[in-house]
C-alpha positions in Angstrom: 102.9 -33.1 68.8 106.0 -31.6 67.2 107.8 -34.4 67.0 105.3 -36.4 64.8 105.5 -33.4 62.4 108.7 -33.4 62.5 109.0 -37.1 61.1 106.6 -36.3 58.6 108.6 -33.8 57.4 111.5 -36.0 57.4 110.4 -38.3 55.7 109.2 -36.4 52.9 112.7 -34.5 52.5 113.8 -37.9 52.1 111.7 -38.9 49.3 112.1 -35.9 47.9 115.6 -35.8 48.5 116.6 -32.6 49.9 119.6 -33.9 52.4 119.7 -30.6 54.0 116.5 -30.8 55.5 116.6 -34.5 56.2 119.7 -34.7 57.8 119.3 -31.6 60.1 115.5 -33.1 61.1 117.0 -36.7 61.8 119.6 -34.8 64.3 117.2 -33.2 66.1 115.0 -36.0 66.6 117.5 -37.8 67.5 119.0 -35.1 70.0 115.2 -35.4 70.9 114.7 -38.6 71.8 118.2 -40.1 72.7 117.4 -40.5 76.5 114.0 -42.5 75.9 111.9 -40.2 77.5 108.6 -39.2 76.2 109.4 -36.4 73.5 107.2 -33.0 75.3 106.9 -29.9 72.9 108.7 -28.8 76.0 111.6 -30.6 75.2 111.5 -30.1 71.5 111.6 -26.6 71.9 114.3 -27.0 74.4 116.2 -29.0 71.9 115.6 -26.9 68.7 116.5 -23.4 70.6 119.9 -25.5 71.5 120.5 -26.6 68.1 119.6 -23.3 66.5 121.8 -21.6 69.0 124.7 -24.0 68.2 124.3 -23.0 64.5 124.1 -19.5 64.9 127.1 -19.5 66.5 128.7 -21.9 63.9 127.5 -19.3 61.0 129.3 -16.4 62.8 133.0 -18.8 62.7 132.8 -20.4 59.3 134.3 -18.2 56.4 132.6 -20.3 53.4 129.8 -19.3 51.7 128.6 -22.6 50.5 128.8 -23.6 54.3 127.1 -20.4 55.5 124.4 -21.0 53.1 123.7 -24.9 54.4 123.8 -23.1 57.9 121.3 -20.7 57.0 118.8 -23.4 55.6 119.3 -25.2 58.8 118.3 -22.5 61.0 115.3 -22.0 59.1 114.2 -25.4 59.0 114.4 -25.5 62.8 112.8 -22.3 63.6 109.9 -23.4 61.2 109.0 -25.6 64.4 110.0 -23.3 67.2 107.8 -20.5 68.4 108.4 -17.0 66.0 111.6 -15.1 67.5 110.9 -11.0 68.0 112.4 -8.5 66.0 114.8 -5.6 67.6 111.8 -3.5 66.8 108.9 -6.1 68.3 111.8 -6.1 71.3 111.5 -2.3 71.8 107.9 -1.8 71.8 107.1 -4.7 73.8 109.6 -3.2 76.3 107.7 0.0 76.0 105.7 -1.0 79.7 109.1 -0.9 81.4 111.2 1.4 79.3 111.7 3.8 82.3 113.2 1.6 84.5 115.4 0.6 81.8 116.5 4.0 81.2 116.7 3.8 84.9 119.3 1.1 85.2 122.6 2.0 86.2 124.4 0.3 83.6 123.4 -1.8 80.8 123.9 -4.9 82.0 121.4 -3.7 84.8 118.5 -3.0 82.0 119.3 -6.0 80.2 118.5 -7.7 83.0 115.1 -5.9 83.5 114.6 -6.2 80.1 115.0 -10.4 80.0 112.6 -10.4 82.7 110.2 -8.4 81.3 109.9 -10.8 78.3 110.1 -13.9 80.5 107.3 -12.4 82.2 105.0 -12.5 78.9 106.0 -15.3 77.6 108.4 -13.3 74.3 111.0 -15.0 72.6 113.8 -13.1 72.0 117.5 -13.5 71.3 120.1 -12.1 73.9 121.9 -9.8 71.5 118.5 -8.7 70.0 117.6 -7.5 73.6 121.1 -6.3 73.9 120.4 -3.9 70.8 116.8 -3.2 71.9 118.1 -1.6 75.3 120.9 0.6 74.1 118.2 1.5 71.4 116.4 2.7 74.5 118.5 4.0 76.5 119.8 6.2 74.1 
């Protein structure tokens, strides 16, 4: 299970000191198993995209460099457990199926929207702005 590796990973930033790493794992697993329930890759992956969300987000406010950096490792650490985001170019070919009705779409709101559910449909992961630039990559 994810979790498990998880610990195990924590555990060994801790003896091998690397705070970054240890106190960004013992977040999560705490995020992860704060409400008692039983800890689902389900809900890991849940939890991680959440986290690695919130510091995307973060990265894109904070004016530092040293704190961008920390940021950075963070995210990298967490997608390590999370399944492998697409590229805007993975994005655009694995749209390819439905790339007319895309081009289609009245606005691009409308072929984001077709776009989303496409990849839903096939199980991709894919950031929202990464879709974003993959359909005005296609439509124009």
């Amino acid at each position: 299970m994810l979790i498990d590796e998880m610990k195990q990973r924590m555990f060994a930033a801790m003896k091998a000191k690397n705070v970054v790493e240890k106190e960004i794992l013992r977040t999560a697993i705490g995020e992860i198993t704060r409400t008692g329930e039983d800890a689902s890759d389900e809900k890991v992956l849940a939890v991680l995209k959440k986290m690695t969300k919130s510091c995307q987000d973060t990265l894109e406010l904070t004016a530092d460099d040293a704190q961008q950096e920390v940021i950075r490792q963070e995210i990298a650490i967490l997608a390590a457990f999370g399944p492998k985001t697409l590229s805007v170019e993975e994005i655009v070919a694995e749209l390819g199926v439905v790339a007319d009705q895309i081009r289609a779409a009245g606005n691009d709101g409308q072929a984001t929207g077709v776009a989303m559910k496409h990849l839903k449909s096939t199980g991709a992961n894919a950031g929202g702005k990464d879709v974003a630039v993959a359909v005005k990559q296609l439509r124009s």
